[in-house]
Structures are given as structure tokens and as C-alpha cells.
Backbone as numpy.savetxt, mean C-alpha at the origin, in Angstrom:
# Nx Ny Nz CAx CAy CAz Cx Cy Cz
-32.99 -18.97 -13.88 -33.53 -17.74 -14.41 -33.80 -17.96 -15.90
-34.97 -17.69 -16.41 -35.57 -17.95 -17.87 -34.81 -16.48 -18.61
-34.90 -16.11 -19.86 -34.88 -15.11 -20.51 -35.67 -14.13 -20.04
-36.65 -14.35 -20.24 -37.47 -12.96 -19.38 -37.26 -12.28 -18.22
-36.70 -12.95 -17.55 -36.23 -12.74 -16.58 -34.51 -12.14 -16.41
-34.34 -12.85 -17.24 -32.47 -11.88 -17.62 -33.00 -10.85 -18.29
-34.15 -10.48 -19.56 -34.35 -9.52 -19.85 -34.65 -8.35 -18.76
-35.73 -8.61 -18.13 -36.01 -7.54 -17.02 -34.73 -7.53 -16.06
-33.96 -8.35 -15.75 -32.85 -8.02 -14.84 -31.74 -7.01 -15.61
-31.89 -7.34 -17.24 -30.63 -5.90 -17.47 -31.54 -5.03 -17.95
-33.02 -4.71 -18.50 -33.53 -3.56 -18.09 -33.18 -2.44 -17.27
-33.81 -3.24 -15.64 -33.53 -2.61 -14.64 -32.01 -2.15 -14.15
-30.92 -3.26 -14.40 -29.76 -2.84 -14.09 -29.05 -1.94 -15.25
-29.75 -1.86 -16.46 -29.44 -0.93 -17.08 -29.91 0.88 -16.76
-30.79 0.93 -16.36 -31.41 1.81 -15.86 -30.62 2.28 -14.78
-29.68 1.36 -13.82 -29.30 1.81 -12.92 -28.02 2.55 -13.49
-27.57 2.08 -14.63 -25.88 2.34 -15.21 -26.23 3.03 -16.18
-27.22 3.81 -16.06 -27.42 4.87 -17.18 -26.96 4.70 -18.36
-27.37 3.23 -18.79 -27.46 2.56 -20.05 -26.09 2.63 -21.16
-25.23 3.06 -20.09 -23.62 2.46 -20.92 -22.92 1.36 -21.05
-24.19 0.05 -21.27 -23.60 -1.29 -21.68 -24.80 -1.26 -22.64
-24.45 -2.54 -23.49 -25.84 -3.14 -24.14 -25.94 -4.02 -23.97
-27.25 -4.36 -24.04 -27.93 -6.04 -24.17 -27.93 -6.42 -25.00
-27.02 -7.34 -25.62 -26.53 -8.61 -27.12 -27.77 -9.24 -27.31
-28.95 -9.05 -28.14 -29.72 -10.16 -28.27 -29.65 -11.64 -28.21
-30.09 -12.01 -27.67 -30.91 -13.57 -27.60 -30.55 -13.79 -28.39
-29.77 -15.30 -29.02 -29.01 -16.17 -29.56 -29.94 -17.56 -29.58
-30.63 -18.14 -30.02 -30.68 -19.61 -29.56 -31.48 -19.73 -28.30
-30.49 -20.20 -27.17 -30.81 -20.97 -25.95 -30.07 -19.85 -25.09
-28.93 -19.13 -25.60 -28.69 -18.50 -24.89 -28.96 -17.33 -23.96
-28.30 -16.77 -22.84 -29.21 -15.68 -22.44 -28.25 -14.19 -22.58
-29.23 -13.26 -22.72 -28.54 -11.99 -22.90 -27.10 -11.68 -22.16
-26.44 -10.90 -23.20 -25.34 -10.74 -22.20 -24.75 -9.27 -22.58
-24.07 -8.92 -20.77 -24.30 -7.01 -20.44 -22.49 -6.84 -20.81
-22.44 -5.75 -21.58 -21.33 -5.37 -21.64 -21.01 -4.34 -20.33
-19.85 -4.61 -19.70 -19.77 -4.12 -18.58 -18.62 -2.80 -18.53
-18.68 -2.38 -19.61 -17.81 -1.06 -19.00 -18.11 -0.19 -18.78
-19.04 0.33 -18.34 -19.70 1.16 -16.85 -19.30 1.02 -16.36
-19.30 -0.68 -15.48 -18.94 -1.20 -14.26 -17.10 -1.30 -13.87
-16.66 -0.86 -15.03 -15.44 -0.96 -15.14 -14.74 0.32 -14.58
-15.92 1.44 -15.08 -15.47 2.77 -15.14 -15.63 3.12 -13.58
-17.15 2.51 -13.03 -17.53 3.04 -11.62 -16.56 2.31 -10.50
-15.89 1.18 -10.93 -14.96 0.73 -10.08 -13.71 1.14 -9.63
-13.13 1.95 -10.97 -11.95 2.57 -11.29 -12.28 4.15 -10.66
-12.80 4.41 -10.36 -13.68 5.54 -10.13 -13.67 5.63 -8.61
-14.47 4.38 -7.85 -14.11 4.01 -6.42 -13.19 3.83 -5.81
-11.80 3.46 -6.74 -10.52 3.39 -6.35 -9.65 4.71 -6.20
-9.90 5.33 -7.11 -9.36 6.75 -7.30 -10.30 7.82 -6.06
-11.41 7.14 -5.73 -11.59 8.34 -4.54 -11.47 7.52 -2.96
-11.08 6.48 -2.63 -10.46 5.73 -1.67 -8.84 6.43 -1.43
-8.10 6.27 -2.56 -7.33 6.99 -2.26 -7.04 8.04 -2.43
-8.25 9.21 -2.97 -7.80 10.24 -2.61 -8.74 10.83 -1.05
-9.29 9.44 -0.79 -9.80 10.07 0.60 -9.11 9.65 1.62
-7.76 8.40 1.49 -6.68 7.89 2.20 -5.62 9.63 2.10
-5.27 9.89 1.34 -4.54 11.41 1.07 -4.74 12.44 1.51
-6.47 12.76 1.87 -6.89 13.70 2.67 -6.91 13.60 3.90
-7.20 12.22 4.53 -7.07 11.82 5.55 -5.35 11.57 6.20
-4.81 11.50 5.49 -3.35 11.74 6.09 -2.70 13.13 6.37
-3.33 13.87 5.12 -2.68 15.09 5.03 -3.97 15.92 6.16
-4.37 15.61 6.21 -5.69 16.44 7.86 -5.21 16.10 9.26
-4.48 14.75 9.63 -3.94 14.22 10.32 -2.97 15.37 11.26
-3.86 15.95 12.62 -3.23 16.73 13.38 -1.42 16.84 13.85
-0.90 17.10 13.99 0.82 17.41 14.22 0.94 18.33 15.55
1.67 17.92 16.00 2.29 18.84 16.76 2.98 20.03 17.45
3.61 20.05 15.58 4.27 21.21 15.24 5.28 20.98 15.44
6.20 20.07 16.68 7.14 20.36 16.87 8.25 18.68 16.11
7.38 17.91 15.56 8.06 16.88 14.98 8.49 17.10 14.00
9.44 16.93 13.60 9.78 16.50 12.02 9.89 14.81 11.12
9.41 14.98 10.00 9.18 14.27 9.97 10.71 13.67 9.15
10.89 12.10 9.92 11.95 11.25 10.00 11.97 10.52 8.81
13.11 10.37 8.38 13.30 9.28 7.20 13.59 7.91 7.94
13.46 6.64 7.57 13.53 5.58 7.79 14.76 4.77 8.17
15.85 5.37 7.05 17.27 5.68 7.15 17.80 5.76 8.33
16.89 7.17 9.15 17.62 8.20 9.86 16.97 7.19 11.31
15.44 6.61 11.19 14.90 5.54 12.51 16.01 4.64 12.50
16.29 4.16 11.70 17.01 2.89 11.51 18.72 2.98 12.18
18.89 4.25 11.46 20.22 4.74 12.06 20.51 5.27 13.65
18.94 5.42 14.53 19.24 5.62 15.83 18.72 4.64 16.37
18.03 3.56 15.84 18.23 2.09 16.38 19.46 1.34 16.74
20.14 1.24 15.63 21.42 0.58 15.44 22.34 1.81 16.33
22.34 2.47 16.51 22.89 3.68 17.48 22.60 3.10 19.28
21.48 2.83 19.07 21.43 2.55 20.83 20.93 1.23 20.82
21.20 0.25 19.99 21.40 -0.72 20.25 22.79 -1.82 20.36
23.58 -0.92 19.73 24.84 -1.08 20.21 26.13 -2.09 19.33
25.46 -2.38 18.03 25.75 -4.23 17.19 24.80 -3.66 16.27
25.28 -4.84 15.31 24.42 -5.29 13.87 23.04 -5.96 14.53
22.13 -5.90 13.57 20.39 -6.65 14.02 19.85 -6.94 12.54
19.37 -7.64 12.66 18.39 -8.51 10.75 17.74 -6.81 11.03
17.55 -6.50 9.63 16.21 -5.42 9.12 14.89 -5.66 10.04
14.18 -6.93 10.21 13.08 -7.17 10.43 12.86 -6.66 12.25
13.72 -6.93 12.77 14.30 -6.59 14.27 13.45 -5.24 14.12
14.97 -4.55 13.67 14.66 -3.44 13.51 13.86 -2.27 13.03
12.47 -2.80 11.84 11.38 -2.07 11.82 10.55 -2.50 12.75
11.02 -3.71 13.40 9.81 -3.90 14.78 10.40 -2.66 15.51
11.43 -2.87 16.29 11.70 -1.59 16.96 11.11 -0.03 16.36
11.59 0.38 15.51 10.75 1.32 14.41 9.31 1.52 14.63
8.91 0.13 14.51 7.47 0.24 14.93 6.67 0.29 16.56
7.38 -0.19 17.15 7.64 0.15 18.62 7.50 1.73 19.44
8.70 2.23 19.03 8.86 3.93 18.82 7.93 4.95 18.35
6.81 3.95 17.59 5.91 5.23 16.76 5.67 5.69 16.07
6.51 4.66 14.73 6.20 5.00 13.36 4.91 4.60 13.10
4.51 5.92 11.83 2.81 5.37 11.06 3.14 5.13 10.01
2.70 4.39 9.27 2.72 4.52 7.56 1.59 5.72 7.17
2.41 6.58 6.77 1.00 7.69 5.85 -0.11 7.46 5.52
-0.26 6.07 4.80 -1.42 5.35 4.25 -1.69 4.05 4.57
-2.35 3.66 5.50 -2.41 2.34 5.81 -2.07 1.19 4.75
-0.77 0.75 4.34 -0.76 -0.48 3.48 -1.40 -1.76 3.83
-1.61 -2.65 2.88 -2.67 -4.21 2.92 -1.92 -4.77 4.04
-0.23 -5.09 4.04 0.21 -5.59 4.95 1.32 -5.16 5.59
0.97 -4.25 6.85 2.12 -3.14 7.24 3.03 -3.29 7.78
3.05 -4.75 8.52 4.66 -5.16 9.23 5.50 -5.49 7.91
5.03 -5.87 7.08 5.60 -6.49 5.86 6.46 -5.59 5.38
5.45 -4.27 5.19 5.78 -3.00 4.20 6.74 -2.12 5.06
6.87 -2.26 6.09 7.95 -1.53 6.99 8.76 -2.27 6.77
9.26 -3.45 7.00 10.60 -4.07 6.91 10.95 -4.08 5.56
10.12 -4.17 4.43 11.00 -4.35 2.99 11.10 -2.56 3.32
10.80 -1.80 3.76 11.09 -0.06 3.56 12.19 -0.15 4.23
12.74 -0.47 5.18 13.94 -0.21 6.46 14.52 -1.11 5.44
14.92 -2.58 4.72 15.85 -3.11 4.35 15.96 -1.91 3.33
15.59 -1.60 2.24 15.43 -1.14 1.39 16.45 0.58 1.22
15.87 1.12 2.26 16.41 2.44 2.97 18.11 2.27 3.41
18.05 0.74 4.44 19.37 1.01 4.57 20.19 0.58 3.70
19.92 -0.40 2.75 20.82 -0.84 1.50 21.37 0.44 1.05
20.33 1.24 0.75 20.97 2.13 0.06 21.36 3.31 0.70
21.63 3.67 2.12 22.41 4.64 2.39 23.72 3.76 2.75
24.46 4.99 2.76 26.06 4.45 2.91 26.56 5.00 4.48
25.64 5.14 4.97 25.91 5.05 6.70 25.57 3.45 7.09
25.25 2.85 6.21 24.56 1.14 6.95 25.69 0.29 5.91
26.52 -1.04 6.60 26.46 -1.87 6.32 25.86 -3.14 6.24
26.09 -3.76 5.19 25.15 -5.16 4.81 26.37 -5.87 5.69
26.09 -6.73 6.55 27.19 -7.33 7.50 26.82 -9.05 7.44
25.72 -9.79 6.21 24.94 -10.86 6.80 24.04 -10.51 5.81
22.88 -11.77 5.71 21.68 -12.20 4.96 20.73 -11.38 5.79
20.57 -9.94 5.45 19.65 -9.45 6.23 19.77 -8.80 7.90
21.22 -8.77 7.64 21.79 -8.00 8.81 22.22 -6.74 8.52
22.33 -5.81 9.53 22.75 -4.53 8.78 23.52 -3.79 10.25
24.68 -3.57 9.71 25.50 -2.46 11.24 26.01 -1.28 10.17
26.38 -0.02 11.29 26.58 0.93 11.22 27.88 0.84 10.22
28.01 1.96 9.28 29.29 1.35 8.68 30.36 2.23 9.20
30.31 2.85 10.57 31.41 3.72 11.11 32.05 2.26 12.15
31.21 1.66 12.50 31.45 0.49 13.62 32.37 -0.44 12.91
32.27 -0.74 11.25 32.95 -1.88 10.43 34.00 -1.92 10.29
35.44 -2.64 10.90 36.87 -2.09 10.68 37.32 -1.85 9.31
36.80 -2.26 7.93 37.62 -1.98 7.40 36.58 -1.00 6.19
35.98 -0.07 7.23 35.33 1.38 6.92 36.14 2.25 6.81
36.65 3.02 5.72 37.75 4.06 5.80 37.21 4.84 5.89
């Protein structure tokens, strides 16, 4: 591409971005160059209505009426309930996921994002023991649970 040709290309693409970059004059040999924060703004812009159309789309998301909605804790805690023993975290948001959990918002990688949520959840309630590298039992089941 010659200069003239980068010229007419940020013309026109200026025209399209309603001329909130500029074209740096011609230097030498060099060729024009577009300041891009328009493109910065319309991107940031596309992100913010992705997810607020991920938000509408969850919150439109028909119900039943008669579910409530479950903490992860509380899945986790009637897994380990009728399964009878300690199980790794990962087990157990498969099961989780088995049963019928959704993520609200589709995450990039959702088996992933369920199991760091279930480890995460049961670390920190004090109905779950850490029993193991990623094991977790009930802490009423643990003998030396007072």
C-alpha cells in the first residue's frame, strides 16, 4: 500500500469513527498513522453491552416458581450427604453438574469455574472438612469434630 492509499484508507475509516482519531502527517518514507481511541472506546463499549445483554438474559430466564435458588455450599453439602464418604471437589461439581446446575452467565471455561466455586465454597463453610489435597467430607462425619 503506497501513501495515497493509506491516505484514502484513514479518510474513509475516519469518516466511519466520526473522526475521533487523527492522521499524524507523513514523515519521510513513512506512512500515516491513526490514533485509535475511538476504537478503544467502541470496544469497551461492546463489552459493557455483551454483558449487560448476558444479565438480561439471565435475569428473563423463565423459573418455575417453585425452586429456590441453591448455594453451592448447600449442592455440595447434599452430595457428600448421599454419597456417603469424603470425594476430591472436582468429583463433586461434576455431580453438581449432573443434577442441574447453570452458571448464571455462561463463563469461558465452565467445568473449570464450577470446581474452583465448589472448592472454594466448601473451604470456607464450616460444615465441610478439608480431609486431603482436594478432598472434602462432612465435618459432622470427622471424629475429632466437637
Amino acid at each position: 500500500m503506497d501513501d495515497d492509499e493509506a491516505s484514502v484508507l484513514a479518510a474513509d475509516f475516519g469518516a466511519l469513527a466520526n473522526d475521533r482519531f487523527e492522521v499524524l502527517p507523513v514523515v519521510g518514507h513513512h506512512r500515516p498513522t491513526l490514533r485509535l481511541g475511538y476504537l478503544e472506546d467502541v470496544l469497551k463499549g461492546e463489552r459493557l453491552e455483551r454483558r449487560i445483554s448476558a444479565l438480561e438474559q439471565s435475569a428473563s430466564t423463565p423459573s418455575t416458581g417453585t425452586e429456590v435458588s441453591k448455594s453451592l455450599a448447600n449442592w455440595a453439602y447434599e452430595v457428600l450427604l448421599d454419597e456417603g464418604g469424603a470425594m476430591p471437589y472436582r468429583e463433586i461439581a461434576a455431580i453438581i453438574k449432573s443434577r442441574g446446575f447453570q452458571h448464571a452467565r455462561q463463563p469461558k471455561n465452565p467445568d473449570r469455574q464450577l470446581s474452583d466455586s465448589v472448592w472454594s465454597a466448601m473451604y470456607e463453610d464450616e460444615r465441610f472438612t478439608k480431609v486431603g489435597r482436594g478432598i472434602f467430607d462432612l465435618t459432622d462425619r470427622q471424629p475429632d469434630a466437637g
